[in-house]
N, C-alpha and C positions, 0 to 999 in steps of 0.2 A: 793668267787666271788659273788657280788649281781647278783641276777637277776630278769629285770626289767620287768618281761615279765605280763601281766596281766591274770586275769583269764581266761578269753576269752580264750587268747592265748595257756593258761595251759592247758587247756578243748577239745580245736576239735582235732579233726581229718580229716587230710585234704582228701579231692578226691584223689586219683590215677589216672591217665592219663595213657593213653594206651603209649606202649614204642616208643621212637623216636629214635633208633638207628644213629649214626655218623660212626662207627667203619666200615660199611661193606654193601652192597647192599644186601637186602632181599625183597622177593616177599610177600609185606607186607600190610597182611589181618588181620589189628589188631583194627582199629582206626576207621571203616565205613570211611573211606573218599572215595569219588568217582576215578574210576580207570581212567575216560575221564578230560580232560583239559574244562574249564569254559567255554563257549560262546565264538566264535573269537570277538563277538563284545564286548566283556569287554578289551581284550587287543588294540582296534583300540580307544574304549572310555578312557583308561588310556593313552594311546599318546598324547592325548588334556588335559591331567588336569593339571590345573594353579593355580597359585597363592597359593603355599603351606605355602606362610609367612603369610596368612590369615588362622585363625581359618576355620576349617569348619560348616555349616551350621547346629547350633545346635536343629532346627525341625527336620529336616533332611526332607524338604518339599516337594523336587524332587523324593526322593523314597516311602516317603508316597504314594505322587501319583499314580507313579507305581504300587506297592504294591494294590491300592484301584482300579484300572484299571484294574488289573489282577484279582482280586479276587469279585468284582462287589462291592464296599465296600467304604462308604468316609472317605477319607484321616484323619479327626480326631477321624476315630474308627481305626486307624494303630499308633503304638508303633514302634522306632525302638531303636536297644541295639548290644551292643557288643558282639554277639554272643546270644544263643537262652539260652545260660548258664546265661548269665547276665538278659536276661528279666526275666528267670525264680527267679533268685535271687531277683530283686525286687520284683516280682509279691509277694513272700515270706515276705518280708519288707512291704509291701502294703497292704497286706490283712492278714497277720498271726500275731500273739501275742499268749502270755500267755494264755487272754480270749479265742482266737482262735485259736488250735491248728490243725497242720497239718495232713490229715487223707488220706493214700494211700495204694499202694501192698508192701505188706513184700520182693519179690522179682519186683524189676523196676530200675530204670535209680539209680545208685548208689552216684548222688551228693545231693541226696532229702534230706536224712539225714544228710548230712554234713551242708547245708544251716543253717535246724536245729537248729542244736545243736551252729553252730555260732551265729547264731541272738537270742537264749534261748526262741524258739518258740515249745512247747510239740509236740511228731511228734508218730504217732498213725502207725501200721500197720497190715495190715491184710492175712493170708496166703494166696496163689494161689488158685483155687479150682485144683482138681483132675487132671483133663483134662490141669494144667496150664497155662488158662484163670483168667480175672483180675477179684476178688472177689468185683465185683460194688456194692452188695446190703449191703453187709456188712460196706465197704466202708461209704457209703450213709448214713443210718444207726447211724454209730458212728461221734457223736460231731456237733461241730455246725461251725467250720473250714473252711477252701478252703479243698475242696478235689482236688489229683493231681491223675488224669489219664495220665497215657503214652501210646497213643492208633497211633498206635501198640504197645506194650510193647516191650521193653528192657529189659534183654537181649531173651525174650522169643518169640520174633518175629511175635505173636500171636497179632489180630487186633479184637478190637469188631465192632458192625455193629454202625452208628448211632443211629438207632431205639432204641437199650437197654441203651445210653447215653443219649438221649433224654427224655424218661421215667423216666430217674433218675433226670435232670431237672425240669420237670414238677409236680413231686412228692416232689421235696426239694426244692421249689422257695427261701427259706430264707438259703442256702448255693451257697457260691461261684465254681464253676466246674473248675479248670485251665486243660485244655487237651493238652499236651503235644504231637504233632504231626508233630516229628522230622523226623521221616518215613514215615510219611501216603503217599507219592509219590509214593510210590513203591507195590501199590496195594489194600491200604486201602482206606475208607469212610474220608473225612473230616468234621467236624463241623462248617465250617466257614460258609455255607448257613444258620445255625440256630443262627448266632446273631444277626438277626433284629430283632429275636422272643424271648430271653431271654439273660435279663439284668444278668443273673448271669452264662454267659459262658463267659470265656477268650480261647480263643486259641492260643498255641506258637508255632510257626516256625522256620525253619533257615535255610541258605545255605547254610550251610554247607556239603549238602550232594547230593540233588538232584539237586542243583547248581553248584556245585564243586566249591565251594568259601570257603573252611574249613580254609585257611591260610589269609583270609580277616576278617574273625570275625563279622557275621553282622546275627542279629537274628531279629525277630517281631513280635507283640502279636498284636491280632486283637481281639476286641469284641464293645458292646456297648462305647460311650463317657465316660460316668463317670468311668468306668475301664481305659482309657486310661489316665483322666486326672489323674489319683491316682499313674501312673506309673510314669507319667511326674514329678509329684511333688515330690515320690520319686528320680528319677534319678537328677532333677535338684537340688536338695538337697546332692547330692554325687559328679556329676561329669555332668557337662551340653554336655560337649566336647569328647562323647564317643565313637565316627565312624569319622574316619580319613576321609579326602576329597576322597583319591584313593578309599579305600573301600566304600563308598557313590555309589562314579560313577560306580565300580565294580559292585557293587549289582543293580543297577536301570539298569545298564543292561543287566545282568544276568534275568531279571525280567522279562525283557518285551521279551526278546528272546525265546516266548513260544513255538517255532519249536526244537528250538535245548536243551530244558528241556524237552520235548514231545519223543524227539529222543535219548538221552541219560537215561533216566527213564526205557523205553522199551525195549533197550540193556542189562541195567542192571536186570529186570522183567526176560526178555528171559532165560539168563544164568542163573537168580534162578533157575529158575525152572528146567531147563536140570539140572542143579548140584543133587538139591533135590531128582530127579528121580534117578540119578546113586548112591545115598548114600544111599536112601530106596531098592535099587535091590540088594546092598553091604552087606543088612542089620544092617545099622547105625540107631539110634536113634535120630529125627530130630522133631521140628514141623513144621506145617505149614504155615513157615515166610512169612509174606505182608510187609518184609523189605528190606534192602541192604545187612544181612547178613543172616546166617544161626546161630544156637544153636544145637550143634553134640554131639552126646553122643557114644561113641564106648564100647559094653559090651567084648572086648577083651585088652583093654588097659584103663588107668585113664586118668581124664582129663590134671591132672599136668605131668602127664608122654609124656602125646600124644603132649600139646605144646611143651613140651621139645624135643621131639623127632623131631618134625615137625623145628622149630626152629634152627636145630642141623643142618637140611638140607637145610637151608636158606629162610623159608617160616614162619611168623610171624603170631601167632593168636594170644586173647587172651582168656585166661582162667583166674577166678576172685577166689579168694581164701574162700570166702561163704563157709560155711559148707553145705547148702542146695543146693549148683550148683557147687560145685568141680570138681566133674565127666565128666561136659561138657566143650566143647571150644566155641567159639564164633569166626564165620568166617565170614570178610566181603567178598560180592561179588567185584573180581576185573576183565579183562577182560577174555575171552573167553582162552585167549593162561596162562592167570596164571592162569585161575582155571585147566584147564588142568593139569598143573604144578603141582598143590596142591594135587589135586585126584590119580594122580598118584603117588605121595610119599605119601599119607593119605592110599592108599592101600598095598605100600611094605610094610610101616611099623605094618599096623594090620596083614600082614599076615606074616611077620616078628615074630609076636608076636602067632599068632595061631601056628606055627611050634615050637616055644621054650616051648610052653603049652603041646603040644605034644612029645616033645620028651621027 
């Protein structure tokens, strides 16, 4: 049989997506998606939206706005994309090449290198330090690239301050900085106050999560103009028409509802941290996350055992098959009454496991 498939094609390797179960209800901490329902007022704004036999609005000029209203920011330093997955892929299309290869942490957001290796752009990384914080100076350092910060990191939950991203700025004016700030709602510094002071930060967002928009798809990179226009040209070179009308109205207002983004952030913050403290008194292995989920490490069970076990029970993590993070799981925060849920079978089963060691 021919096969028509091309190199490209022969070559990647695709991302993995966390699992979407159909078969069975699970109390399901896999995906970071928010455990609260979006803004009421995104469902009273999707009751008015018309006119779906018109394309929609490919500036996307209403949520720019928004976007640059909320963030003190004008609307043509705001990027919007089909999820914070798609800005980042351009951003990769836009500033990365051959000449300029991509330069990040050995362990981060796991579609860095898949981009990659599709677009046949060199992709550099560098180990965690010790303490598994993101190795900046090294980073910084090597090549003349975008470098890609995930700050907070993924899956390591661990957030740098701005001050030591900023200094990396100042010290590499002639490299691109893309900071990936998928989390930073949950406890972190953001970078978006320093782009009226340097042309060579991007920063990317998304609703995915402290919006609870994950099933609308709607992402945005915010920095100086010229970064903006380089996105636009890529994107309208691909697809002009990449945010649906409903998802448009959803996210502009999701955006502006900064009470009930204020109020479900804090919910989610709260129960980190109660969790954190009852897994560090359990004696589990944790850092300490400024995200939506946790990174667990149990020295009485392995990571691929303990989803499995957990899983068994009806409760979804994920665990990522890495030879350097096997050991651990990766738990999103979901509400008060499911992590309860979780804790409580996260602990039969370690001590499930301390009494078979024993006997």
């Amino acid at each position: 049989m021919t096969d028509f498939a091309s190199q490209m094609a022969r070559r990647v390797e695709p991302y993995t997506p966390g699992e979407q179960p159909q078969d069975k209800r699970y109390i399901k901490l896999n995906t970071n998606e928010c455990p609260y329902p979006p803004s009421p007022k995104v469902s009273s704004e999707l009751a008015h939206t018309e006119d779906l036999r018109l394309y929609p609005d490919p500036t996307c000029r209403l949520l720019r706005q928004a976007v640059s209203q909320v963030y003190g920011l004008e609307p043509d330093q705001v990027f919007i994309g089909n999820g914070s997955d798609e800005v980042l892929a351009f951003s990769f299309m836009a500033f990365g090449s051959q000449d300029l290869p991509i330069t990040t942490a050995a362990i981060s957001y796991s579609f860095y290198p898949v981009w990659a290796r599709l677009l046949d752009i060199p992709y550099r990384v560098h180990a965690l330090k010790d303490d598994l914080s993101l190795p900046l100076e090294e980073i910084a350092e090597d090549g003349n690239g975008p470098m890609v910060i995930c700050n907070p990191n993924a899956p390591t939950g661990l957030a740098l301050p701005c001050q030591k991203l900023e200094e990396v700025l100042k010290g590499h004016p002639d490299r691109l900085m893309i900071v990936d700030e998928a989390y930073v709602d949950f406890g972190a510094q953001s970078m978006v106050p320093m782009i009226g002071r340097y042309p060579n930060l991007l920063v990317i967002q998304t609703f995915s999560k402290s919006r609870a928009l994950a099933g609308a798809r709607v992402g945005f990179a915010m920095g100086q103009k010229d970064l903006i226009d380089y996105l636009n040209r890529v994107k309208n070179s691909f697809n002009s028409y990449t945010i649906s009308r409903f998802s448009l109205e959803a996210a502009r207002a999701a955006m502006l509802d900064t009470d009930y983004f204020s109020d479900i952030t804090g919910r989610i913050t709260a129960t980190r941290e109660r969790v954190k403290k009852e897994l560090w008194a359990h004696g589990f292995d944790l850092t300490d996350s400024k995200t939506n989920f946790l990174w667990v490490r149990s020295d009485k069970i392995g990571g691929q055992e303990l989803y499995e076990a957990l899983k068994e029970q009806g409760i979804l993590v994920r665990h990522f098959s890495d030879p350097a993070i096997t050991d651990r799981i990766r738990v999103t925060i979901g509400t008060d009454q499911q992590m309860d849920v979780f804790l409580k079978t996260l602990f039969s089963i370690t001590e499930k496991e301390t009494t078979c060691v024993k006997q």
